[in-house]
Z-matrix of the N, CA and C atoms (Angstrom, degrees):
N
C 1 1.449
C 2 1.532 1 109.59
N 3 1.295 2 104.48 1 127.54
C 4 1.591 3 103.06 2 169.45
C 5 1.784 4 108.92 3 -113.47
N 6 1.532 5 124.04 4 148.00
C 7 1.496 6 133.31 5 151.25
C 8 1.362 7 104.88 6 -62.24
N 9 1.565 8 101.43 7 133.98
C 10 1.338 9 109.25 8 145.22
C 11 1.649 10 96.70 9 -147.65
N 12 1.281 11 92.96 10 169.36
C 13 1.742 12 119.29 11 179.08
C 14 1.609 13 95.29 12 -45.62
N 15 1.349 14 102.57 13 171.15
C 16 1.597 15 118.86 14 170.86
C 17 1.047 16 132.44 15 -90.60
N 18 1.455 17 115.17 16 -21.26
C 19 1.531 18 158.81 17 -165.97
C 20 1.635 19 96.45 18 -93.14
N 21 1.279 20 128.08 19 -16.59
C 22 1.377 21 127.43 20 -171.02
C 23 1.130 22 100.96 21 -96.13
N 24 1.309 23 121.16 22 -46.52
C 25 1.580 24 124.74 23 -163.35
C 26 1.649 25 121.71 24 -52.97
N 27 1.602 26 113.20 25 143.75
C 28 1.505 27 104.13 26 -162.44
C 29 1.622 28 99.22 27 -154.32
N 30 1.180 29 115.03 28 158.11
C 31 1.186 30 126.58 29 -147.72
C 32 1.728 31 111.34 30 -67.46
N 33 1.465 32 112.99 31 103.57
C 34 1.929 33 102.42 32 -170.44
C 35 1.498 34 77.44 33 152.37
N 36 1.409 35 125.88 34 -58.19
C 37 1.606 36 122.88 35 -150.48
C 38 1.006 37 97.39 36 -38.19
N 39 1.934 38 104.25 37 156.67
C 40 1.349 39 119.26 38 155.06
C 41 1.745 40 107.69 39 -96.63
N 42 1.629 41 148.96 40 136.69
C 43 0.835 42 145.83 41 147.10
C 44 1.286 43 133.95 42 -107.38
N 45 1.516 44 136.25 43 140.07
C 46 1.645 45 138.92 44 -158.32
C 47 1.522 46 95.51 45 -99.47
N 48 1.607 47 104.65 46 94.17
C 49 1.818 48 97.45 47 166.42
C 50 1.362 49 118.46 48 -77.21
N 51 1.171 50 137.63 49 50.63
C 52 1.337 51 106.95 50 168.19
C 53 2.339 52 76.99 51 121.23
N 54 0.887 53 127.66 52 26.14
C 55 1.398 54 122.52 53 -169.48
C 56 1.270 55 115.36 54 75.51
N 57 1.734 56 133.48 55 7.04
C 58 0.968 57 120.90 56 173.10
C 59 1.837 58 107.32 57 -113.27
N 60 1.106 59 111.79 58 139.99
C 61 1.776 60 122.58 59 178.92
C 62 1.150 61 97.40 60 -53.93
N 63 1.241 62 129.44 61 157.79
C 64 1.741 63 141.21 62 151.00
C 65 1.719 64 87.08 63 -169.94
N 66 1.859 65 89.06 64 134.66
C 67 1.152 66 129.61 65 157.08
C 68 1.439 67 125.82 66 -76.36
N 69 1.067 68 137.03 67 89.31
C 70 1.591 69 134.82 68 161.60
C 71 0.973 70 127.82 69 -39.21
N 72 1.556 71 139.48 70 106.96
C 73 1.282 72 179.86 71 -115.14
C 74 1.343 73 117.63 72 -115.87
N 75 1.940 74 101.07 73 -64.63
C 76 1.581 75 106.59 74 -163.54
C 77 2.041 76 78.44 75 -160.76
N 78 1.064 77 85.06 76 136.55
C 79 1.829 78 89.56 77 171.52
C 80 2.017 79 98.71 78 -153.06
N 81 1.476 80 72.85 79 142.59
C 82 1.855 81 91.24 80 -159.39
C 83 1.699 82 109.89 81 -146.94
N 84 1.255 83 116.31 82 101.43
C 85 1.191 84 121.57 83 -172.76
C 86 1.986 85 116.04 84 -89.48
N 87 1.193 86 124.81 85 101.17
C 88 1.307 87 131.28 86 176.45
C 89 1.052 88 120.28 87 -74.23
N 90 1.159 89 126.05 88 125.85
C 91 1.669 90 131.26 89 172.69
C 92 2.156 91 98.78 90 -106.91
N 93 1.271 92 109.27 91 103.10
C 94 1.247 93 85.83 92 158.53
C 95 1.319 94 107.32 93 -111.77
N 96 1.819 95 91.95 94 173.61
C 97 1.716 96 111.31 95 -164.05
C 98 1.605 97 109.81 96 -41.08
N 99 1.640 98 107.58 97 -49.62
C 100 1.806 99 97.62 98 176.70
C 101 1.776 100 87.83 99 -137.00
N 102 1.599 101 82.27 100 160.00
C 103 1.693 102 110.12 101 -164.46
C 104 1.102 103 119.88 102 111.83
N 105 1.164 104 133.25 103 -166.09
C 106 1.834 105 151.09 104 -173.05
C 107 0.974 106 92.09 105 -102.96
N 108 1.599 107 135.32 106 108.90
C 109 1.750 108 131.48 107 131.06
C 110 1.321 109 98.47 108 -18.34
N 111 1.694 110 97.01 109 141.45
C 112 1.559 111 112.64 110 169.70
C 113 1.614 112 103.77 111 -144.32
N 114 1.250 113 102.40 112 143.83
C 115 1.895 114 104.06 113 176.32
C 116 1.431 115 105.19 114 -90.58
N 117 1.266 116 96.96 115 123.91
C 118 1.927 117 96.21 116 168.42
C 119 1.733 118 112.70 117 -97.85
N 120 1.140 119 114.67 118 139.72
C 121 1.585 120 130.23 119 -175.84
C 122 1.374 121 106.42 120 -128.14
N 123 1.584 122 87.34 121 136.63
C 124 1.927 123 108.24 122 170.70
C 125 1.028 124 91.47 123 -124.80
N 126 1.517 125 100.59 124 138.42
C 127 1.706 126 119.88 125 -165.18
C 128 1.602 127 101.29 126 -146.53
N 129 1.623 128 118.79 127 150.14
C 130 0.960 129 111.07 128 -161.28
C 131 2.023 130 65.85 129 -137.97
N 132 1.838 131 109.89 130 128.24
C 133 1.531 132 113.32 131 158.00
C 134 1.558 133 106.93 132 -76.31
N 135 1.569 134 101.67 133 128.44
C 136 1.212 135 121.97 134 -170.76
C 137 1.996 136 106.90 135 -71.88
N 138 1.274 137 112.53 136 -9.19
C 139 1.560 138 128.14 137 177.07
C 140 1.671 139 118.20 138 -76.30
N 141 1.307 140 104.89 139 -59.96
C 142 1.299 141 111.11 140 175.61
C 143 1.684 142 113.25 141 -119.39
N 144 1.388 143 129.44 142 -4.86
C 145 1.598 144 123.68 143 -173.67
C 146 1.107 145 123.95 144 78.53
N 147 1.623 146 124.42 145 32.59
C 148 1.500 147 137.30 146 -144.56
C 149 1.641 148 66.36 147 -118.32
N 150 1.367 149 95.29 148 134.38
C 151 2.119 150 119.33 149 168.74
C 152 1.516 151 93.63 150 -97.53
N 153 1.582 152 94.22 151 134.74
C 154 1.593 153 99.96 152 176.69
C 155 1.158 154 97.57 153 -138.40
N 156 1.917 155 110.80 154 140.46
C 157 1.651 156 97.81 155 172.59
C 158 1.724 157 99.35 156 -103.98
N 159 1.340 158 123.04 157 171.11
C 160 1.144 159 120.27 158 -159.20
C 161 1.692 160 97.59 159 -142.14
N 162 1.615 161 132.72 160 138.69
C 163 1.753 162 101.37 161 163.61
C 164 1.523 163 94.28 162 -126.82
N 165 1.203 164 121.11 163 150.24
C 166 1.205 165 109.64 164 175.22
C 167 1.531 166 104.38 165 -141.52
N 168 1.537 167 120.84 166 134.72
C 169 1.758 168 118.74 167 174.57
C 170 1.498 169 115.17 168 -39.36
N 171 1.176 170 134.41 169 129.22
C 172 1.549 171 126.10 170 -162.43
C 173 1.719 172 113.40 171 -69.65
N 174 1.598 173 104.97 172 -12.24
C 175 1.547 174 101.33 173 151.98
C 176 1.714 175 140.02 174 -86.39
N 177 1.354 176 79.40 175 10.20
C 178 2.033 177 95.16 176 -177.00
C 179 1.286 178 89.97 177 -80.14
N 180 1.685 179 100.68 178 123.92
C 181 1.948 180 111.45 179 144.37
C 182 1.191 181 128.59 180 -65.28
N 183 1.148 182 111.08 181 125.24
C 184 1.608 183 132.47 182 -178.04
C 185 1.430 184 113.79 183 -131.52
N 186 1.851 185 102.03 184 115.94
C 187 1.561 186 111.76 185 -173.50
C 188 1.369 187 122.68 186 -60.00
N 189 1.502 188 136.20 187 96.96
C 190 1.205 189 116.54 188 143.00
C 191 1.261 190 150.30 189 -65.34
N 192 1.335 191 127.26 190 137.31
C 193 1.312 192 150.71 191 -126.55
C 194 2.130 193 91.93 192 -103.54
N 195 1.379 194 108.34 193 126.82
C 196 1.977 195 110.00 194 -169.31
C 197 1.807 196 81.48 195 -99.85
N 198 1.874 197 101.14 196 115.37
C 199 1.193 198 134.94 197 154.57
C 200 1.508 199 122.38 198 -60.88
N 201 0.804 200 121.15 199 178.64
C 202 2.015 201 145.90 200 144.60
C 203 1.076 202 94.07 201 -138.66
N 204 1.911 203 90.75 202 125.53
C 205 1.485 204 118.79 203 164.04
C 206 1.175 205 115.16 204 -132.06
N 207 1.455 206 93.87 205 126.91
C 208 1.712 207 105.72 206 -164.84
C 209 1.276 208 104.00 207 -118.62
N 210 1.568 209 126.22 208 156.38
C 211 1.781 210 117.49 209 162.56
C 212 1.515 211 94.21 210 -87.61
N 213 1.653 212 92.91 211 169.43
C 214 1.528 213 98.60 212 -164.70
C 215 1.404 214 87.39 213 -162.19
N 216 1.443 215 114.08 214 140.95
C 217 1.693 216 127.10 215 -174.97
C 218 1.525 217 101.94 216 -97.44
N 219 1.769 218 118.83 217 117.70
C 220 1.220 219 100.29 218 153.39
C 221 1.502 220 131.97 219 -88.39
N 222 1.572 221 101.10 220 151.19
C 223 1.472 222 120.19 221 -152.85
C 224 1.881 223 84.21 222 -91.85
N 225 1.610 224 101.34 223 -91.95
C 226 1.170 225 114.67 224 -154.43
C 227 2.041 226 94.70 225 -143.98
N 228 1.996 227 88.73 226 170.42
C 229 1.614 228 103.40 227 167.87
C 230 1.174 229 91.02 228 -108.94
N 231 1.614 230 108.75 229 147.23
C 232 1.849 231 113.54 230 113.98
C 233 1.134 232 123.62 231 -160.05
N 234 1.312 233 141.62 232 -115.58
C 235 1.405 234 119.30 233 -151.16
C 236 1.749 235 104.84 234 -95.70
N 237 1.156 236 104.97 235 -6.53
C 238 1.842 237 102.25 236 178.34
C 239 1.630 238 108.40 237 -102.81
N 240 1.421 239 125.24 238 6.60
C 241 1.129 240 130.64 239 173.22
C 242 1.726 241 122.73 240 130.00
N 243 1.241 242 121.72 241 -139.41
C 244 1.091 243 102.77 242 165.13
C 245 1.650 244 112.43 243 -118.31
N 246 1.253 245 112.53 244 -177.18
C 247 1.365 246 98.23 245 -163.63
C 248 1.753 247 93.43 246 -126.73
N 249 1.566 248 113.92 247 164.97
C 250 1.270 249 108.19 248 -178.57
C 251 1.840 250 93.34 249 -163.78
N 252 1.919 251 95.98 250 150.93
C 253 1.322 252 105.35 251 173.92
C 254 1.781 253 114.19 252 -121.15
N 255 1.473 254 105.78 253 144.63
C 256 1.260 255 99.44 254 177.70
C 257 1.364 256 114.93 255 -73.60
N 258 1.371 257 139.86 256 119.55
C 259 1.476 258 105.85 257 -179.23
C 260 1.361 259 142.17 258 -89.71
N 261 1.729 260 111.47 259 12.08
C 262 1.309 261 104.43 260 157.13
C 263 1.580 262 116.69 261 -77.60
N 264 1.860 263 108.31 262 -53.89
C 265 1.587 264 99.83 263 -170.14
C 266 1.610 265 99.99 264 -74.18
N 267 1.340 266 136.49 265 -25.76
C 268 1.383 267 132.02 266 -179.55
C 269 1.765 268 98.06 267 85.76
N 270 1.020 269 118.77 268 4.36
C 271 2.360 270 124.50 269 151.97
C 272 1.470 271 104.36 270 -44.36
N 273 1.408 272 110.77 271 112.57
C 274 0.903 273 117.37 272 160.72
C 275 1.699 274 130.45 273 -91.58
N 276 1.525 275 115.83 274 151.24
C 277 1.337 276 101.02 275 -155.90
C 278 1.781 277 80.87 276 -146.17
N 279 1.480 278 75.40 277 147.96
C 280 1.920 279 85.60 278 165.93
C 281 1.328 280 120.53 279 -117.54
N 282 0.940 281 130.04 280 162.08
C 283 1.780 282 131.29 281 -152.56
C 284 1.358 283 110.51 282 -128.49
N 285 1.988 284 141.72 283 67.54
C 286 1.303 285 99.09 284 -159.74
C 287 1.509 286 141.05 285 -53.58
N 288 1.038 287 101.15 286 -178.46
C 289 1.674 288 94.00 287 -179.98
C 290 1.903 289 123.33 288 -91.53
N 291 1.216 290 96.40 289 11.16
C 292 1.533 291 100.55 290 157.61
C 293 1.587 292 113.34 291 -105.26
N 294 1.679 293 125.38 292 -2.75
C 295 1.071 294 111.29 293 158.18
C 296 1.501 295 131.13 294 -97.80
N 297 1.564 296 98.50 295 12.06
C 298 1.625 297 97.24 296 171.68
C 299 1.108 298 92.10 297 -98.71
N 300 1.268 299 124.67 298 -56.13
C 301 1.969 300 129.85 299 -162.97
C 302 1.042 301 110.69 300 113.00
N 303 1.956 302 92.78 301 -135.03
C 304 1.804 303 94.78 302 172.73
C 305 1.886 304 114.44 303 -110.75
N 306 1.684 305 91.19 304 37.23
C 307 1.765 306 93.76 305 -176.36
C 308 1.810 307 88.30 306 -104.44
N 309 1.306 308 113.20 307 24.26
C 310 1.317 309 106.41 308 161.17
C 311 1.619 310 137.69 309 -107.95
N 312 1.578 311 79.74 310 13.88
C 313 1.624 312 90.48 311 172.45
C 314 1.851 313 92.42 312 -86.74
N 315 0.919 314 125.44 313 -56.52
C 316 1.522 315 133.88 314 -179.84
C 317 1.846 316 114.52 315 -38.39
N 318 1.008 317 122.67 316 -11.87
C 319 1.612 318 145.85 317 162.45
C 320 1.607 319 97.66 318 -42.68
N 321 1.074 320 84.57 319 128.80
C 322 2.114 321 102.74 320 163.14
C 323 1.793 322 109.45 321 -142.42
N 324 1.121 323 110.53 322 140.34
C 325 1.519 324 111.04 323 145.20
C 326 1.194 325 138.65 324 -29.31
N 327 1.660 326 114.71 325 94.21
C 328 1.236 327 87.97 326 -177.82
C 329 1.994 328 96.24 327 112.68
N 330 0.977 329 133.19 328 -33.60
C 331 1.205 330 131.32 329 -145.15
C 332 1.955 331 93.82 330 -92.06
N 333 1.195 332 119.48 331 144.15
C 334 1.380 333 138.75 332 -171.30
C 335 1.556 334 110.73 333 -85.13
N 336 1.142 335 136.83 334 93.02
C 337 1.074 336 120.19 335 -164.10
C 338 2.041 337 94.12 336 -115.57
N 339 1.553 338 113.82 337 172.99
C 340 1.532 339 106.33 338 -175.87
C 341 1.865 340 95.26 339 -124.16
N 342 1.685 341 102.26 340 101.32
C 343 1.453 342 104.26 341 164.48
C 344 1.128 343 123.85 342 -78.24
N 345 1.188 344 118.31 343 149.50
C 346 1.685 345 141.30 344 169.37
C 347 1.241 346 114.16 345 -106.67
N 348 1.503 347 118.95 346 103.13
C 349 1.386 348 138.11 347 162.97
C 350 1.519 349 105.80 348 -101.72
N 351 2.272 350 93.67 349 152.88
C 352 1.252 351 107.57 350 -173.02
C 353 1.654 352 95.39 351 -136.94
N 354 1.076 353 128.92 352 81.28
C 355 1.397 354 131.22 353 170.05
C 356 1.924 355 94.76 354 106.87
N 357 1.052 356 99.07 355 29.66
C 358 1.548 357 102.42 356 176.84
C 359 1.670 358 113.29 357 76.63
N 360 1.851 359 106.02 358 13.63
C 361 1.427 360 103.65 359 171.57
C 362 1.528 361 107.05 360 -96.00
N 363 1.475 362 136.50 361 167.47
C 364 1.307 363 126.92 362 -175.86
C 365 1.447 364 87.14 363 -111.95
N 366 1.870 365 101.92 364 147.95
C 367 1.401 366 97.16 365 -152.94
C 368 1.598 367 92.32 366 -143.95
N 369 1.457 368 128.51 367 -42.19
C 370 1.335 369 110.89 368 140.96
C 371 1.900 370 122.66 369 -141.84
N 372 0.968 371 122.89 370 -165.90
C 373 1.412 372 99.07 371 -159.95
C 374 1.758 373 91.46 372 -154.94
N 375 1.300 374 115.25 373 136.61
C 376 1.320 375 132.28 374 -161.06
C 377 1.728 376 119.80 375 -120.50
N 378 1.173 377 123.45 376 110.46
C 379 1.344 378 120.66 377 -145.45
C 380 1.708 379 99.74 378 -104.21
N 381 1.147 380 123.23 379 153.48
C 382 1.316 381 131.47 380 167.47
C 383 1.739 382 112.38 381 -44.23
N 384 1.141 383 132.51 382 146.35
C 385 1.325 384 136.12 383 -164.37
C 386 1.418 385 121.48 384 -84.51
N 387 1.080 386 98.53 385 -35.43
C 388 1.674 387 127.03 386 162.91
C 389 2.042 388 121.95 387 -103.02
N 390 1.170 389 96.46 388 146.16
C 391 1.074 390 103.43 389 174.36
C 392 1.646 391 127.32 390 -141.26
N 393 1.368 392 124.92 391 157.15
C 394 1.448 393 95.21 392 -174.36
C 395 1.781 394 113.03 393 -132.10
N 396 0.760 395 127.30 394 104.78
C 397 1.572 396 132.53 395 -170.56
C 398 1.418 397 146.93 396 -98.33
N 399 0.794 398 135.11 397 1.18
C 400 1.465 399 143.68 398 -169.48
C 401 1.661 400 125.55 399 39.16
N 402 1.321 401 105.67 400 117.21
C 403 2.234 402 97.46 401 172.15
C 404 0.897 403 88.18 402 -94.87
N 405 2.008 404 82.95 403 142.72
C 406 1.170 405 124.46 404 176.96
C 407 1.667 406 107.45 405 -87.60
N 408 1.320 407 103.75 406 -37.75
C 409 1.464 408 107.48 407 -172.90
C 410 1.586 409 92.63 408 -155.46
N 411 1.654 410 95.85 409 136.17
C 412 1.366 411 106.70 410 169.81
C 413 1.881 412 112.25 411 -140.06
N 414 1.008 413 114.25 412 154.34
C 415 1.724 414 120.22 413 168.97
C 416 0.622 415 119.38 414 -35.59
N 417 1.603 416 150.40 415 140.33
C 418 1.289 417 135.97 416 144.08
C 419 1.485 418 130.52 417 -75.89
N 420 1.307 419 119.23 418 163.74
C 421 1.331 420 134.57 419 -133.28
C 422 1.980 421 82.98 420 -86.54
N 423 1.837 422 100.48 421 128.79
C 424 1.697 423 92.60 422 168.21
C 425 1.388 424 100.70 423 -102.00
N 426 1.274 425 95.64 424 136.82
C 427 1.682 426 118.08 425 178.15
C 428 2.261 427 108.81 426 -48.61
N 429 1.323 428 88.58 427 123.78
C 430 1.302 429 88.77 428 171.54
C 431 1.777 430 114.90 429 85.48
N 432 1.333 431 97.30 430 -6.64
C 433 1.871 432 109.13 431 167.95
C 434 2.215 433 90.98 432 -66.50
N 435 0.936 434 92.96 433 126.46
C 436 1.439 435 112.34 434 149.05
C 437 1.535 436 123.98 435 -41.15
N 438 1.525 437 120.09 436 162.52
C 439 1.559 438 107.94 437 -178.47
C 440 1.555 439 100.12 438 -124.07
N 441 1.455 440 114.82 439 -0.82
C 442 1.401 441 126.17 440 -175.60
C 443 1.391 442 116.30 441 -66.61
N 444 1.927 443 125.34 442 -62.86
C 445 1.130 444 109.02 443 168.45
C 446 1.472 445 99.82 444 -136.37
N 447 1.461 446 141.26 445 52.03
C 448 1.032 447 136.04 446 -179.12
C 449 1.810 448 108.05 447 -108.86
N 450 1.339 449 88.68 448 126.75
C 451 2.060 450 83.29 449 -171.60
C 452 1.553 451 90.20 450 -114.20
N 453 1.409 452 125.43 451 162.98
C 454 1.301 453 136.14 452 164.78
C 455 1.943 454 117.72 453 -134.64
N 456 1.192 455 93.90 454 147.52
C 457 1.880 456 106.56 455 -159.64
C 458 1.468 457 102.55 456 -62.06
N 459 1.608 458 119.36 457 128.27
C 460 1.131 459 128.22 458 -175.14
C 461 1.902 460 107.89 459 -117.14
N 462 1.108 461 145.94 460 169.28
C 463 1.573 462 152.61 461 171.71
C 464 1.666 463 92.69 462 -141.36
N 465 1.697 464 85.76 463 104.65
C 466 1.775 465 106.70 464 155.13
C 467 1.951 466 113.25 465 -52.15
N 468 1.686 467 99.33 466 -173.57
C 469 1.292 468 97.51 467 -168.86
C 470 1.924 469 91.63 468 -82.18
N 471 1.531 470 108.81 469 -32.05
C 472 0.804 471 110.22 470 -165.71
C 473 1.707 472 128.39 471 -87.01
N 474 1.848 473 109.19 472 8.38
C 475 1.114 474 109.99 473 151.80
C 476 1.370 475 111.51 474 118.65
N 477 1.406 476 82.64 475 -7.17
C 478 1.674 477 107.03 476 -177.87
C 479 1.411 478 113.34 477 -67.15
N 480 1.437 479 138.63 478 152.89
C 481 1.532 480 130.68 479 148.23
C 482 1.168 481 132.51 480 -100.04
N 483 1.194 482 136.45 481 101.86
C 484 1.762 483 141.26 482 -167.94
C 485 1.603 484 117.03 483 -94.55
N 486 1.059 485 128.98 484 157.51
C 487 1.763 486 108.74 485 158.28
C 488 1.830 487 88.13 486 -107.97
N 489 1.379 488 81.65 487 159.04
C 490 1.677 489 100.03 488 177.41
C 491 1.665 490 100.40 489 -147.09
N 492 1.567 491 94.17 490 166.61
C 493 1.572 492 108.66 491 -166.39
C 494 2.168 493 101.59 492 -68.61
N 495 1.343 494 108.55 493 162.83
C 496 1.362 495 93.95 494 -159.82
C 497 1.556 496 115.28 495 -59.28
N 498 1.833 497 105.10 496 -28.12
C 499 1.478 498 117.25 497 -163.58
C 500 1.685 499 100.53 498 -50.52
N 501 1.150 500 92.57 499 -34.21
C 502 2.126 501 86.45 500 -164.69
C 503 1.743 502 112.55 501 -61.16
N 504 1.317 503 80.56 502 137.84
C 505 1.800 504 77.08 503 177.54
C 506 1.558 505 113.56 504 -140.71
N 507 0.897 506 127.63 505 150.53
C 508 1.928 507 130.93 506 179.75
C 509 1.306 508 84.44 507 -23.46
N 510 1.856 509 84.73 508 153.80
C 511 1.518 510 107.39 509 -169.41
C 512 1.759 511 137.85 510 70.80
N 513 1.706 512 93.20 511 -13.01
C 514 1.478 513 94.84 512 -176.06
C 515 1.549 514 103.08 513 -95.14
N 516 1.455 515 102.12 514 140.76
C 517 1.671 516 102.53 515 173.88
C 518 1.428 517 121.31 516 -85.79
N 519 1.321 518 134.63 517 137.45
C 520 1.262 519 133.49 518 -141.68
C 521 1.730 520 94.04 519 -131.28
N 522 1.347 521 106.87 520 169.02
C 523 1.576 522 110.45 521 -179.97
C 524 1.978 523 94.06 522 -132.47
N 525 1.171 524 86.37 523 109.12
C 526 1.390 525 97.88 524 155.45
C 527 1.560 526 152.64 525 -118.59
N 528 1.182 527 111.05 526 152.97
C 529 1.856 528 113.90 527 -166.54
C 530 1.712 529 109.70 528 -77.50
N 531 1.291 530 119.42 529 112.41
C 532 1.583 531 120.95 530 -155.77
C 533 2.140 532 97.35 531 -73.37
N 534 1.378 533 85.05 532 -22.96
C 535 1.648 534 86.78 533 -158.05
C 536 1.927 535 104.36 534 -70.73
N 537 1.492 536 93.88 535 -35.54
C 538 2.000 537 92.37 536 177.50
C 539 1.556 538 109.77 537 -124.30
N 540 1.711 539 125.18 538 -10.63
C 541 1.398 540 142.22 539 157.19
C 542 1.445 541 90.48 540 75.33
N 543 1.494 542 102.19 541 59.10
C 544 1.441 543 129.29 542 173.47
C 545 1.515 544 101.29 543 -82.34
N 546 0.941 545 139.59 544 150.83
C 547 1.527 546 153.27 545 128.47
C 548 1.548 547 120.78 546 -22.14
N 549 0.990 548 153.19 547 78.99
C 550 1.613 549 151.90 548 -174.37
C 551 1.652 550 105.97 549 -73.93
N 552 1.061 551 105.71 550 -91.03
C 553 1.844 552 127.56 551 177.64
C 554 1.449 553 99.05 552 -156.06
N 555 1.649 554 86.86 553 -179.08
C 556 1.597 555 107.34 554 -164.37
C 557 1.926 556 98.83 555 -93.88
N 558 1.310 557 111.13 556 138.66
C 559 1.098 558 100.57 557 -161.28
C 560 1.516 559 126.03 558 -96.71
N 561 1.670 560 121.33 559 140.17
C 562 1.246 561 128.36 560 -157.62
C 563 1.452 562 123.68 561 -52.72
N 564 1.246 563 123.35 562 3.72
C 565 1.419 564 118.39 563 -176.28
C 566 1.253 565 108.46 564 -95.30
């Protein structure tokens, strides 16, 4: 276990409350106008799945918890979660599906993701920043919309809903941000 500040902590950590693991969720540091900045934390205990919110002054030490982080190839889903291979030893591991969330719509074949194990359990799991997808179906363009900041609702292959700039239309492959499944650009291949 190492201390660090409170003010450091960021969304993936593992932290030791008291001897119990919890994964951080959402971490959000407030400065108001008068008082002590304090960091607020959503934490999910990695034991039972109990959500905890936490606040702490952004100079309070708070133990983080020493991981293994490995890359890991995803394979496939199904009903026990998702599944993943290391690709040097080729160990396969399954991930449930309340510890990815909803960054498991963003999953591809094939795609490199960096797990965090804690005694050889997978505890949270960190996805590439970009992603690249193809619409299947998008809006068509309304006459006289602007090209400056007007976006219109698009459906990835994968089921997802994005807005994109008006030019894009079905069939175009798109680059997207896994963390808010923002719109990036249209993608280079």
């Amino acid at each position: 276990m190492v201390k660090v500040i409170a003010s450091s902590v960021r969304k993936g950590n593992v932290l030791d409350l008291d001897g119990r693991l919890a994964v951080v969720m959402h971490a959000e540091n407030i400065h108001p106008g008068k008082g002590t900045p304090v960091t607020h934390l959503e934490l999910r205990r990695i034991a039972d799945g109990v959500k905890l919110v936490e606040r702490y002054r952004t100079t309070d030490q708070v133990e983080r918890a020493y991981l293994d982080e490995k890359d890991y190839n995803f394979l496939y889903e199904d009903d026990m979660g998702y599944n993943f291979m290391q690709p040097e030893t080729f160990d396969q591991i399954t991930i449930p599906k309340d510890v990815v969330g909803d960054q498991g719509q963003w999953l591809q074949e094939g795609m490199t993701c960096l797990v965090s194990l804690h005694e050889g359990n997978p505890i949270s799991i960190e996805l590439p920043q970009r992603v690249t997808f193809e619409i299947v179906e998008a809006d068509p363009v309304v006459k006289g919309q602007t090209a400056s900041s007007s976006y219109k609702p698009a459906k990835l292959s994968n089921g997802a809903r994005v807005m994109v700039p008006p030019h894009i239309g079905a069939g175009t492959r798109v680059v997207v941000m896994t963390a808010d499944g923002s719109y990036v650009e249209r993608a280079k291949d």
